[in-house]
C-alpha positions in Angstrom: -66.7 25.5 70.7 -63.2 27.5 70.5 -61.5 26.8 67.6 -57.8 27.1 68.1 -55.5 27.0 65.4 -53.7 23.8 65.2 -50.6 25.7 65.0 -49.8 27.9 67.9 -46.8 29.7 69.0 -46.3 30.8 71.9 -46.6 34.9 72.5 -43.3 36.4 70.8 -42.4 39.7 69.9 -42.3 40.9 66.4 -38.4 41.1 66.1 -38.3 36.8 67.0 -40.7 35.9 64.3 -38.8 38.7 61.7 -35.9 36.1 62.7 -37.9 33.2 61.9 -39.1 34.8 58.7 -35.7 35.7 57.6 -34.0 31.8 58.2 -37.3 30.4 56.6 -36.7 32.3 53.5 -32.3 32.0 54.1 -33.3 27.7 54.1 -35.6 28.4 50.9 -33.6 30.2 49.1 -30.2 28.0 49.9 -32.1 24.8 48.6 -33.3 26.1 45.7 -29.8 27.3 44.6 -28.5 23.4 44.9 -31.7 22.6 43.0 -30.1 25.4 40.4 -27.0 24.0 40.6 -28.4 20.3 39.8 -30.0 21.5 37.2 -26.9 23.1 35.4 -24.4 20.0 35.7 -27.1 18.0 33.7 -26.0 18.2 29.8 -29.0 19.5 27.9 -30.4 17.0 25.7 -29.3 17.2 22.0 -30.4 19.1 19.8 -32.5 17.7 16.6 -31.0 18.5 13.4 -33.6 19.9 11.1 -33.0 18.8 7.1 -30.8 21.1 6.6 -29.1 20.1 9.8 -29.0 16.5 8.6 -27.4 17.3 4.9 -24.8 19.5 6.4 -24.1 16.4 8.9 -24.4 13.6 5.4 -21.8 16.5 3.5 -18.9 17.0 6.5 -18.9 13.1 6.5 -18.5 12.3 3.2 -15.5 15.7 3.2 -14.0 13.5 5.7 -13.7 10.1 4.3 -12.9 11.6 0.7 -10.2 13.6 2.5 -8.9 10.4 4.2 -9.3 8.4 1.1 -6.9 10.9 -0.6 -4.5 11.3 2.3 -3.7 7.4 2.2 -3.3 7.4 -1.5 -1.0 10.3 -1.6 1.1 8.7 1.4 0.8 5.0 -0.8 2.1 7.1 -3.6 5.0 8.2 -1.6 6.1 4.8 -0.2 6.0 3.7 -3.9 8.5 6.2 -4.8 10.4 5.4 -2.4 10.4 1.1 -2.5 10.6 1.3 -6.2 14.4 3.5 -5.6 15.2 0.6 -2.6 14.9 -1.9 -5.0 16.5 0.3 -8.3 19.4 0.2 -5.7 18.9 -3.7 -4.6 19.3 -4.7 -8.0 21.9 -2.7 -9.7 24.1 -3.8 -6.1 22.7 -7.5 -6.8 23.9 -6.7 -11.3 27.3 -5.7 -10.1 27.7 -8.0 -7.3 27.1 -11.2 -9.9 29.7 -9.2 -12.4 32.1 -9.0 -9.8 31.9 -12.8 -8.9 32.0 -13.9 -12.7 35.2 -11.6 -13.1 36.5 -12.8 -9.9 36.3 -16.8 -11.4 39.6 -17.7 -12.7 40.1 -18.4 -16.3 36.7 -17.5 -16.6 35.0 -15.3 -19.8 31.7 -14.4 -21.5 32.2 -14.8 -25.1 30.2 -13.6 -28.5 29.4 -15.5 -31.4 26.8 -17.2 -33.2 26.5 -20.6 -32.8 23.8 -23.0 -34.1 22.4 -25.7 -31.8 21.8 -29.1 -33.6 18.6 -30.8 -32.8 18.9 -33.5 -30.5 17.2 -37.1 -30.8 14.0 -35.6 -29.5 13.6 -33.2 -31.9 14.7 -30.3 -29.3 17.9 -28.2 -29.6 20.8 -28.9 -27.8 22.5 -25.5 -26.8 24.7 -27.2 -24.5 26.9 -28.7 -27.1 26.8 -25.1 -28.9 28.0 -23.5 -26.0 30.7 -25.8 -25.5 31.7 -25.3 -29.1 31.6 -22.1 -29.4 33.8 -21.7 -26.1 36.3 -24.1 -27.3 36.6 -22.0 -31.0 37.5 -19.0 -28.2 40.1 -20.9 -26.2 38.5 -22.3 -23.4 37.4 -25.9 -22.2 34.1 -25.8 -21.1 31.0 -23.4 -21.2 26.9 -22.8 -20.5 25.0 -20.8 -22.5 23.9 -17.3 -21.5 21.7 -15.8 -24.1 19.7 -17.9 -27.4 18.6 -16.6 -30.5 15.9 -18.2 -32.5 15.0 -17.2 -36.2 12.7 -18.6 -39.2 14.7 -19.7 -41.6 13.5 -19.9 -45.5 14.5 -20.8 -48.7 15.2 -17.8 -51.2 12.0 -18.7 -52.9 10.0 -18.3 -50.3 11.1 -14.2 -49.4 10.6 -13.9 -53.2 7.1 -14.5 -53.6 6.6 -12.1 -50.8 5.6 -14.7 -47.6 7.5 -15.0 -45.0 6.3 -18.8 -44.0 5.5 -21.7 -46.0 6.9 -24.8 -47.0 10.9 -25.5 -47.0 11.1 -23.4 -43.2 12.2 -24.4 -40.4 13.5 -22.8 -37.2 16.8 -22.5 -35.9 18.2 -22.1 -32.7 21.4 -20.0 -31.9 23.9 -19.3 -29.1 24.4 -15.6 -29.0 26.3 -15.6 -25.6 28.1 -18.0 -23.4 30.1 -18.0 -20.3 33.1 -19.8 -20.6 35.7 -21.7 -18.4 
């Protein structure tokens, strides 16, 4: 039996199957450059930090959140500055706003003196009736008061034998200030 190959050309000359060569090897070596080029648009896995790799990683975090952690303090340090000023300003504006509308009050006055409030039925002093007094002894009608003084109040005895409490005090309550109308 003749065994023929199973793939036969047909009779060529040398230069046709040097072309058929060179396009087999041209197709070969065009697919394996897009197999290349696959290759290189696929991001190479990740490297695995080693310990030292790790601690470096565990250190730049820990730079970062201290550095952030500083950052907000310092700009929370600045904003203080700058409310506490705001409200210096607020309340020196709200101070001379309140002087201006007690000035601007007719017949109206902040008087000085030293007037003692009597206790009333409940045992309590009553500054009202100080105030009034004592704005009345100034030449006014009317008045509230604006600023109490309370003191212990002793028999000589008692500063003598060196204590400043005991028996015989009692406390007393004083108008300092009041505004008067």
């Amino acid at each position: 039996m003749d065994s023929e190959p199973a793939l036969s050309f047909p009779p060529r000359t040398a230069v046709s199957r040097l072309r058929l060569g060179g396009l087999v090897l041209g197709a070969l070596m065009v697919s394996s450059m897009f197999a290349a080029a696959q290759d290189a648009s696929k991001p190479a896995p990740p490297a695995q930090p080693g310990f030292f790799g790790t601690i470096k990683g565990w250190w730049d975090q820990t730079t970062e959140t201290w550095n952030a952690g500083v950052n907000s303090a310092q700009k929370r340090f600045e904003n203080f500055g700058h409310d506490a000023g705001v409200v210096a300003r607020t309340t020196v504006d709200t101070a001379k706003d309140a002087a201006g509308a007690v000035a601007r009050l007719p017949n109206t006055g902040v008087v000085r003196g030293h007037e003692k409030c009597k206790a009333a039925p409940n045992g309590a002093p009553d500054c009202i009736a100080a105030a009034i007094a004592m704005c009345k002894g100034k030449g006014f009608e009317d008045g509230s008061s604006l600023d109490m003084t309370t003191a212990e109040v002793c028999p000589a005895q008692v500063y003598l034998s060196g204590r400043t409490a005991g028996e015989g005090c009692h406390t007393e309550t004083f108008v300092s200030r009041a505004l008067c109308k």
